[in-house]
PyMOL Python script that loads the backbone (N, CA, C, O; Angstrom):
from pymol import cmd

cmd.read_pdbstr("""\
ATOM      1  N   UNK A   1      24.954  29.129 -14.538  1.00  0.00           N
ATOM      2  CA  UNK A   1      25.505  28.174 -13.619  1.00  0.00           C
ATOM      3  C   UNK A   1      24.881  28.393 -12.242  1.00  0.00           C
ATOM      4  O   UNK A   1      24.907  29.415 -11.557  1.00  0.00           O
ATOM      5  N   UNK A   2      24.150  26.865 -11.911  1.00  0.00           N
ATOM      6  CA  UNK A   2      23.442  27.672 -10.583  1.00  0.00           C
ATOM      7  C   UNK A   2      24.872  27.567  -9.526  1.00  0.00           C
ATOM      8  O   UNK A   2      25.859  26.843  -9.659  1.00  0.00           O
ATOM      9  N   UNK A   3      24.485  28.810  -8.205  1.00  0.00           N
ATOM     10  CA  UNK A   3      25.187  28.718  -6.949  1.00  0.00           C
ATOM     11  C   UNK A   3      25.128  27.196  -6.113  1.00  0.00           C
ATOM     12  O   UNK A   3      24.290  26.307  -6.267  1.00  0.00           O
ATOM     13  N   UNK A   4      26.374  27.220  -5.131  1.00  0.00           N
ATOM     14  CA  UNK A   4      26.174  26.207  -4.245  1.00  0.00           C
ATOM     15  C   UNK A   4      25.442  25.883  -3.392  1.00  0.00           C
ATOM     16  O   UNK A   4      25.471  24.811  -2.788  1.00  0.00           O
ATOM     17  N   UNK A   5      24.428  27.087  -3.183  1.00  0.00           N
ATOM     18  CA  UNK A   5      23.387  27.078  -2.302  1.00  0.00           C
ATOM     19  C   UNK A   5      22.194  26.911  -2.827  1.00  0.00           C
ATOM     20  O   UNK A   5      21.242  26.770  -2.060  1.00  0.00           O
ATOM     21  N   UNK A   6      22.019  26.895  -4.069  1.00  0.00           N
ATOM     22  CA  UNK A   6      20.670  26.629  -4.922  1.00  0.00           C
ATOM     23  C   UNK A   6      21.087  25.204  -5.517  1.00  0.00           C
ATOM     24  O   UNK A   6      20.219  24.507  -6.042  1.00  0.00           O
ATOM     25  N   UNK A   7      21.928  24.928  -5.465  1.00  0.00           N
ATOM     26  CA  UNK A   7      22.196  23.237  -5.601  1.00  0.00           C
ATOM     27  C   UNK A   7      21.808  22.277  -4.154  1.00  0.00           C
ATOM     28  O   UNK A   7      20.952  21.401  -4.275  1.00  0.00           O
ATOM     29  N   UNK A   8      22.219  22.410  -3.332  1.00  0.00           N
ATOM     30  CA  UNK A   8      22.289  22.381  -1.961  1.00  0.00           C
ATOM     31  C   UNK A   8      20.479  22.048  -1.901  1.00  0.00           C
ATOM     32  O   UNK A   8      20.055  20.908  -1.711  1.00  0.00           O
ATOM     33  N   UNK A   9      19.433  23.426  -2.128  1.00  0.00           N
ATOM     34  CA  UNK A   9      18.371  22.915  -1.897  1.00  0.00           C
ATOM     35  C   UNK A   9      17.277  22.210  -2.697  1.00  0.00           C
ATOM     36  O   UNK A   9      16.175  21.784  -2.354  1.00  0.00           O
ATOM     37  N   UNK A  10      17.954  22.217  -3.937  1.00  0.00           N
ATOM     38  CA  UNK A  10      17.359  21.176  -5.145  1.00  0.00           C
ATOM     39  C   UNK A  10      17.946  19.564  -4.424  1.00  0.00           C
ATOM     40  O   UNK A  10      17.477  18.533  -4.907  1.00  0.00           O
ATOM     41  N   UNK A  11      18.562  19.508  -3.733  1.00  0.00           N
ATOM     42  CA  UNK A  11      19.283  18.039  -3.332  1.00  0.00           C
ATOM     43  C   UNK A  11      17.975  18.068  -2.278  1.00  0.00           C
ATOM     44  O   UNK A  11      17.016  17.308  -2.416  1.00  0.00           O
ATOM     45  N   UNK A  12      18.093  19.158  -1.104  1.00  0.00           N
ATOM     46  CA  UNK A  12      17.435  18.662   0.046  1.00  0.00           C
ATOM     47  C   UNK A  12      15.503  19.274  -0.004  1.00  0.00           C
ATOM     48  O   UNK A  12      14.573  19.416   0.790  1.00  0.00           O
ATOM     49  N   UNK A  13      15.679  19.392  -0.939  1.00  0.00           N
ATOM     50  CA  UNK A  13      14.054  20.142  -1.406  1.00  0.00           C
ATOM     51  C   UNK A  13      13.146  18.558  -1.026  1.00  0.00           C
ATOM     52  O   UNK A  13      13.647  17.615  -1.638  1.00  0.00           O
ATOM     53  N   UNK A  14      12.381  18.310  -0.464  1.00  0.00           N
ATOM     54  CA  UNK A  14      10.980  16.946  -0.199  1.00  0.00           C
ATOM     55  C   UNK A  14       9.553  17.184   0.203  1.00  0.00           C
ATOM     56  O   UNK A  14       8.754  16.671   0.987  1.00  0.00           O
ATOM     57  N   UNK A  15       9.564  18.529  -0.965  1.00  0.00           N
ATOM     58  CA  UNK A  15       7.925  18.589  -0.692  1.00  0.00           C
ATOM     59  C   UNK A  15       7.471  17.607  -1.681  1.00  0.00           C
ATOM     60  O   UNK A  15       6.263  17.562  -1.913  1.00  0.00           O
ATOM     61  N   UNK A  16       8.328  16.755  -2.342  1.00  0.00           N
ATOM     62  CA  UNK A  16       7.814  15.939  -3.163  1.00  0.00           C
ATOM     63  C   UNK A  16       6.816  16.107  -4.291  1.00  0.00           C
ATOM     64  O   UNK A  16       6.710  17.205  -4.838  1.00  0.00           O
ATOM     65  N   UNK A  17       6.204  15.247  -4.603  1.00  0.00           N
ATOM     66  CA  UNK A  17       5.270  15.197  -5.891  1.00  0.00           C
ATOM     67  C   UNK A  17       3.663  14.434  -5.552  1.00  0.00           C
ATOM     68  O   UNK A  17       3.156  13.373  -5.916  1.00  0.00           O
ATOM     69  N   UNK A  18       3.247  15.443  -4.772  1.00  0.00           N
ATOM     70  CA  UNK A  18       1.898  15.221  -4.447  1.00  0.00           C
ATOM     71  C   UNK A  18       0.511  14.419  -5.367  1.00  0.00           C
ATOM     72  O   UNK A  18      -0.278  13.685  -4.772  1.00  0.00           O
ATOM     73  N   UNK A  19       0.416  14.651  -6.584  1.00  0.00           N
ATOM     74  CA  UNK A  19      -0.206  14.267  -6.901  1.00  0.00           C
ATOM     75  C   UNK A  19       0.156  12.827  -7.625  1.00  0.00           C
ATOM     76  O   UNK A  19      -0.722  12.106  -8.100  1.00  0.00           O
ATOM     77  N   UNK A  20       1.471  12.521  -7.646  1.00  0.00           N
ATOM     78  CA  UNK A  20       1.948  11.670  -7.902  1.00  0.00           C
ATOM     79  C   UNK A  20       2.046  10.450  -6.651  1.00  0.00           C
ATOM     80  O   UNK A  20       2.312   9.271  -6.884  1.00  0.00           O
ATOM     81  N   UNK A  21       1.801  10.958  -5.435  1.00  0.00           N
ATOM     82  CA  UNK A  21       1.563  10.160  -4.129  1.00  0.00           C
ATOM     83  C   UNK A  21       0.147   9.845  -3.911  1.00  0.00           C
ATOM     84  O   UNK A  21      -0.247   8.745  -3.525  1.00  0.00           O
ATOM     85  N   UNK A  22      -0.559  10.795  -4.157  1.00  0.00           N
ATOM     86  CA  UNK A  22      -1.931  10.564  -4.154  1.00  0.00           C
ATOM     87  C   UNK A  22      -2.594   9.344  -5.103  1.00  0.00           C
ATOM     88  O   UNK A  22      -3.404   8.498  -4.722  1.00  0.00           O
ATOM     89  N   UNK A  23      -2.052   9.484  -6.368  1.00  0.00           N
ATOM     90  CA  UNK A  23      -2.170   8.428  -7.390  1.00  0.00           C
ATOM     91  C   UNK A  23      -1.766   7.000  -6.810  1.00  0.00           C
ATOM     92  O   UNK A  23      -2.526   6.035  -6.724  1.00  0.00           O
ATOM     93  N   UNK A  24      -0.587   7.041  -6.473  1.00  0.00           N
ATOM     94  CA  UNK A  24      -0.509   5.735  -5.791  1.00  0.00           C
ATOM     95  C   UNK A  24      -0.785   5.108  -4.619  1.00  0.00           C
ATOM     96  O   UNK A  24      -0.412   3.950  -4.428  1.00  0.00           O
ATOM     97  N   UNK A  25      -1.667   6.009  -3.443  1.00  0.00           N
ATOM     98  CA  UNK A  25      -2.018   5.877  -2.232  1.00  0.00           C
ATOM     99  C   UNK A  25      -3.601   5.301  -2.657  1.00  0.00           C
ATOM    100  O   UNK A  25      -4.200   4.525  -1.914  1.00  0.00           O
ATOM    101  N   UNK A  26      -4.256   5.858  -4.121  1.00  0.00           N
ATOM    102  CA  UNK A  26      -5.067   5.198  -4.476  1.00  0.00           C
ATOM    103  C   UNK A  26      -5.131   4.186  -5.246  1.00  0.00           C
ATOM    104  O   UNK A  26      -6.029   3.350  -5.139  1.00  0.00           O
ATOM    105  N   UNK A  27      -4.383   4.134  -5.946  1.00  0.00           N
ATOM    106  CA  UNK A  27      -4.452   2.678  -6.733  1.00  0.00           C
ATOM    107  C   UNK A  27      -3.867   1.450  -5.796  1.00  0.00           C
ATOM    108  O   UNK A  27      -4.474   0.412  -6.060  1.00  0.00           O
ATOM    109  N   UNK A  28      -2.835   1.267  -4.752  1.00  0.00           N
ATOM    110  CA  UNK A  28      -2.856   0.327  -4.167  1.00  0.00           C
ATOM    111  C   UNK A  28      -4.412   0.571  -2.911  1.00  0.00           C
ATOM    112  O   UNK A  28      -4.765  -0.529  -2.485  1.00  0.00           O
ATOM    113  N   UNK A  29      -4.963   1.327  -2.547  1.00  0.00           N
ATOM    114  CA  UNK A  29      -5.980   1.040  -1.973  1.00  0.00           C
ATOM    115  C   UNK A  29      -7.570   0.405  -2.877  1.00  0.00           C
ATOM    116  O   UNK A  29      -8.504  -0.358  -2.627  1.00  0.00           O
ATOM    117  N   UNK A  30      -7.183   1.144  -3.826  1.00  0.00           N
ATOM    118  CA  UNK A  30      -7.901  -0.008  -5.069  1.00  0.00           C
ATOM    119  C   UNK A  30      -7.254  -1.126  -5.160  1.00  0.00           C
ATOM    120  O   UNK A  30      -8.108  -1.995  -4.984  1.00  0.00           O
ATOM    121  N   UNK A  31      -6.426  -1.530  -5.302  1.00  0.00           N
ATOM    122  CA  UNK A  31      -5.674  -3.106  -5.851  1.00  0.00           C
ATOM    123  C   UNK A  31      -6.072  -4.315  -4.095  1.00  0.00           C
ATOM    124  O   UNK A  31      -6.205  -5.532  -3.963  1.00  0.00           O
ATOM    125  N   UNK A  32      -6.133  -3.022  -2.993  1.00  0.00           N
ATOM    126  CA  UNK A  32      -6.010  -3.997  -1.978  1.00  0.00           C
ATOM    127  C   UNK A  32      -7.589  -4.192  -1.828  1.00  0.00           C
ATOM    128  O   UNK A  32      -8.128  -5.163  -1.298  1.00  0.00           O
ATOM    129  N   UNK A  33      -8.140  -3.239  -2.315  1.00  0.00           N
ATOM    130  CA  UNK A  33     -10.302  -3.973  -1.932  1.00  0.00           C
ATOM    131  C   UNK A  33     -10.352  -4.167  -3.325  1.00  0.00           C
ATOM    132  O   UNK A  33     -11.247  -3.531  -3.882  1.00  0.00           O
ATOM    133  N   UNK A  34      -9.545  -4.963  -4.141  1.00  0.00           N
ATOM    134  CA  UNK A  34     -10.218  -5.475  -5.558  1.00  0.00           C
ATOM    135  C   UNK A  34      -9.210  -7.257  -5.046  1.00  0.00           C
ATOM    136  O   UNK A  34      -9.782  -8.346  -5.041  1.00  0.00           O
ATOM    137  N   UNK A  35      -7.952  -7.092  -4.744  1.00  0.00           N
ATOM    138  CA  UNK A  35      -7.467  -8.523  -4.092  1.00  0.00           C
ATOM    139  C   UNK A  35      -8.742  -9.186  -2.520  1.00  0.00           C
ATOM    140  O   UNK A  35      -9.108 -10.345  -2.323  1.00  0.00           O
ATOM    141  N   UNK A  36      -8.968  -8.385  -2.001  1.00  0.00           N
ATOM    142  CA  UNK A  36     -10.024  -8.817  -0.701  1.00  0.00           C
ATOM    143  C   UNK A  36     -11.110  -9.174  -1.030  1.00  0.00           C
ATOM    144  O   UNK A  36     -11.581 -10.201  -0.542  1.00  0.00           O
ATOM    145  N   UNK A  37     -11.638  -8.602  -1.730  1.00  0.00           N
ATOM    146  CA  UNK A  37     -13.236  -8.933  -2.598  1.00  0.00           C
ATOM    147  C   UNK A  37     -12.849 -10.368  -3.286  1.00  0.00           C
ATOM    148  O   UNK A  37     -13.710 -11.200  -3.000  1.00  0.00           O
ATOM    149  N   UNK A  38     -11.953 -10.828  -3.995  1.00  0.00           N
ATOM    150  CA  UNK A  38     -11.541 -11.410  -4.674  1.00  0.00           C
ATOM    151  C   UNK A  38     -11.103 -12.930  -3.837  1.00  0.00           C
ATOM    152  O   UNK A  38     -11.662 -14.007  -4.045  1.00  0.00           O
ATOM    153  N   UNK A  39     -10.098 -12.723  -2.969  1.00  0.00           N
ATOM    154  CA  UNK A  39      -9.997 -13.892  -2.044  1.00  0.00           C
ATOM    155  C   UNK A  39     -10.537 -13.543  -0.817  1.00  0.00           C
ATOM    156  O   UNK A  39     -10.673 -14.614  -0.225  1.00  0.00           O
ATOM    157  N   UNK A  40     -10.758 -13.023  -0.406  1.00  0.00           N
ATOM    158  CA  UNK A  40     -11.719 -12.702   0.965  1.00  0.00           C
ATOM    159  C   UNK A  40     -12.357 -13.769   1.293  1.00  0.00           C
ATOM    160  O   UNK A  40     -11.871 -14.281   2.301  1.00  0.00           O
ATOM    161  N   UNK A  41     -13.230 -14.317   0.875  1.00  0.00           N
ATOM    162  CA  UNK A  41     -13.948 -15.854   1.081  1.00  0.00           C
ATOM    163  C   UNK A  41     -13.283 -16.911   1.062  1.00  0.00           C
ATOM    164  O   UNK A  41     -13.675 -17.892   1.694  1.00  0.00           O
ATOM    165  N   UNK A  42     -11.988 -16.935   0.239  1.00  0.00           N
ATOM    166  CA  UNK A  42     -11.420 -18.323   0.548  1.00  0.00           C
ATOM    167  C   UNK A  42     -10.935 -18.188   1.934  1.00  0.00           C
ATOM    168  O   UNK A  42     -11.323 -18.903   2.859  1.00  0.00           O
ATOM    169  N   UNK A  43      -9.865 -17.015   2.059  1.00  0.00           N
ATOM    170  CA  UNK A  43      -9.038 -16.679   2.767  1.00  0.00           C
ATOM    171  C   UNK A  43      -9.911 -16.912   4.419  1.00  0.00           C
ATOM    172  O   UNK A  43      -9.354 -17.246   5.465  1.00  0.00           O
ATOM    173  N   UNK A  44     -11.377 -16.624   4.230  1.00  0.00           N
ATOM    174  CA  UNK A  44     -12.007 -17.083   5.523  1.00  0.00           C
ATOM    175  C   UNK A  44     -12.576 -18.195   5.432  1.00  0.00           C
ATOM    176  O   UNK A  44     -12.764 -18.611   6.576  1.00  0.00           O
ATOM    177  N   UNK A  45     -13.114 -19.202   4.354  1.00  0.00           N
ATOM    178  CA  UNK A  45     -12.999 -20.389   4.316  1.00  0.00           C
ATOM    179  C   UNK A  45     -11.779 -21.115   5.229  1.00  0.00           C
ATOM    180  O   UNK A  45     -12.088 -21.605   6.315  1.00  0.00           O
ATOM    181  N   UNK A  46     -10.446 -21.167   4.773  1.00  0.00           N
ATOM    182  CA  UNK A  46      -9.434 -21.162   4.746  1.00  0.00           C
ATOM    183  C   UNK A  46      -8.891 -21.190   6.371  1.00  0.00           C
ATOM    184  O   UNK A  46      -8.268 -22.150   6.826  1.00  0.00           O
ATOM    185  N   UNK A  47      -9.266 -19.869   7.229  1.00  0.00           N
ATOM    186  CA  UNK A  47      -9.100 -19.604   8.383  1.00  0.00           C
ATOM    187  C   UNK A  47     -10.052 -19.883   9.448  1.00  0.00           C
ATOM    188  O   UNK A  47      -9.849 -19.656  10.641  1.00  0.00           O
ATOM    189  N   UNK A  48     -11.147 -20.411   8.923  1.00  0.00           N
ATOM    190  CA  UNK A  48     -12.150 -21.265   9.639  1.00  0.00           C
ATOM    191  C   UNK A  48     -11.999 -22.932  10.054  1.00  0.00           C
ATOM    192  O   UNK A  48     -12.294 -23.492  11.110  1.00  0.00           O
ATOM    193  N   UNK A  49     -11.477 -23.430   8.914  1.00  0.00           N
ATOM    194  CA  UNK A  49     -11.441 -24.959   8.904  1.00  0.00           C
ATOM    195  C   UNK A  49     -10.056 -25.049   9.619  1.00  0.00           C
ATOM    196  O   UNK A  49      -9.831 -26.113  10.196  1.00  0.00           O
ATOM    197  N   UNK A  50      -8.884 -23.861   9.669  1.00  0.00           N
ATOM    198  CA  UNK A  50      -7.434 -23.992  10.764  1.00  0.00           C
ATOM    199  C   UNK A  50      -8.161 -23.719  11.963  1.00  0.00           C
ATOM    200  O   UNK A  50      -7.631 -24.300  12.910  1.00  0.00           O
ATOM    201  N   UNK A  51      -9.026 -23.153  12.243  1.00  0.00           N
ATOM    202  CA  UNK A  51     -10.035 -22.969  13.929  1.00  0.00           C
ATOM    203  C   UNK A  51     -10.417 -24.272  14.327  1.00  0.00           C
ATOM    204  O   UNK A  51     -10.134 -24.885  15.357  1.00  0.00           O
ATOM    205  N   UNK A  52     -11.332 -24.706  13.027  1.00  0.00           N
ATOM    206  CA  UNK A  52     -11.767 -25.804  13.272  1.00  0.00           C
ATOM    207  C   UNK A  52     -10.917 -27.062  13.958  1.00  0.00           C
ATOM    208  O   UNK A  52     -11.021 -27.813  14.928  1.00  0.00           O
ATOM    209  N   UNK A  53     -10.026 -26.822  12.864  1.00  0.00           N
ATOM    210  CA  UNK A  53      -8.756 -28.358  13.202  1.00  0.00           C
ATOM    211  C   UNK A  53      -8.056 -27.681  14.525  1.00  0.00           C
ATOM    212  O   UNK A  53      -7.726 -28.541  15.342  1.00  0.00           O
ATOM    213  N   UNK A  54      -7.875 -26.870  14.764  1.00  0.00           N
ATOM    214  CA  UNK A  54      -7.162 -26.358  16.314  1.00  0.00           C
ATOM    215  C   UNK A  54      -8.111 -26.534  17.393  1.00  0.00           C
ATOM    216  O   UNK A  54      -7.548 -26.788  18.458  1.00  0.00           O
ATOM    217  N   UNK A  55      -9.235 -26.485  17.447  1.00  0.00           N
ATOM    218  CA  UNK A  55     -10.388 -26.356  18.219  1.00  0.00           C
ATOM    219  C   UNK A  55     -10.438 -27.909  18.794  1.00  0.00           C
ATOM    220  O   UNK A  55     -10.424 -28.257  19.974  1.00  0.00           O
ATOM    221  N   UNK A  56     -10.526 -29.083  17.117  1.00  0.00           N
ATOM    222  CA  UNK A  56     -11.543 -30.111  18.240  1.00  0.00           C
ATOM    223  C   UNK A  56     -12.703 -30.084  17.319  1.00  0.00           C
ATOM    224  O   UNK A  56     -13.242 -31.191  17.335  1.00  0.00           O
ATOM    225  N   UNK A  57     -13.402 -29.116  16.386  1.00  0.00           N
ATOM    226  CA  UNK A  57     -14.849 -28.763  15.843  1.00  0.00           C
ATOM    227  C   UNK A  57     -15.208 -29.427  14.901  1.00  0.00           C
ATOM    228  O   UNK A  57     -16.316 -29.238  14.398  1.00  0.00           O
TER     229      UNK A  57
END
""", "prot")
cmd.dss("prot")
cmd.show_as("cartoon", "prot")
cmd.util.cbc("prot")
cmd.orient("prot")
């Protein structure tokens, strides 16, 4: 039976799960330059022709 004080720091323990953060700090930085590559050109298509029509061009 653990003590109240070894319960206590299993609750407040947050060195977390490192390689499990790392995994996902890379796959959304993959997902976000595989979405940019992907619409990147419309998206500045897109934000050129709203210049345009705001401009006057």
């Amino acid at each position: 039976m653990k003590t109240l004080k070894r319960r206590m720091l299993d609750v407040t323990d947050e060195t977390g799960d490192v390689p499990g953060w790392v995994l996902i700090t890379l796959m959304t930085a993959g997902l976000v330059i595989l979405i940019w590559g992907l619409a990147g050109p419309a998206l500045s298509a897109i934000f050129e022709q709203a210049i345009a029509k705001v401009t006057g061009m």
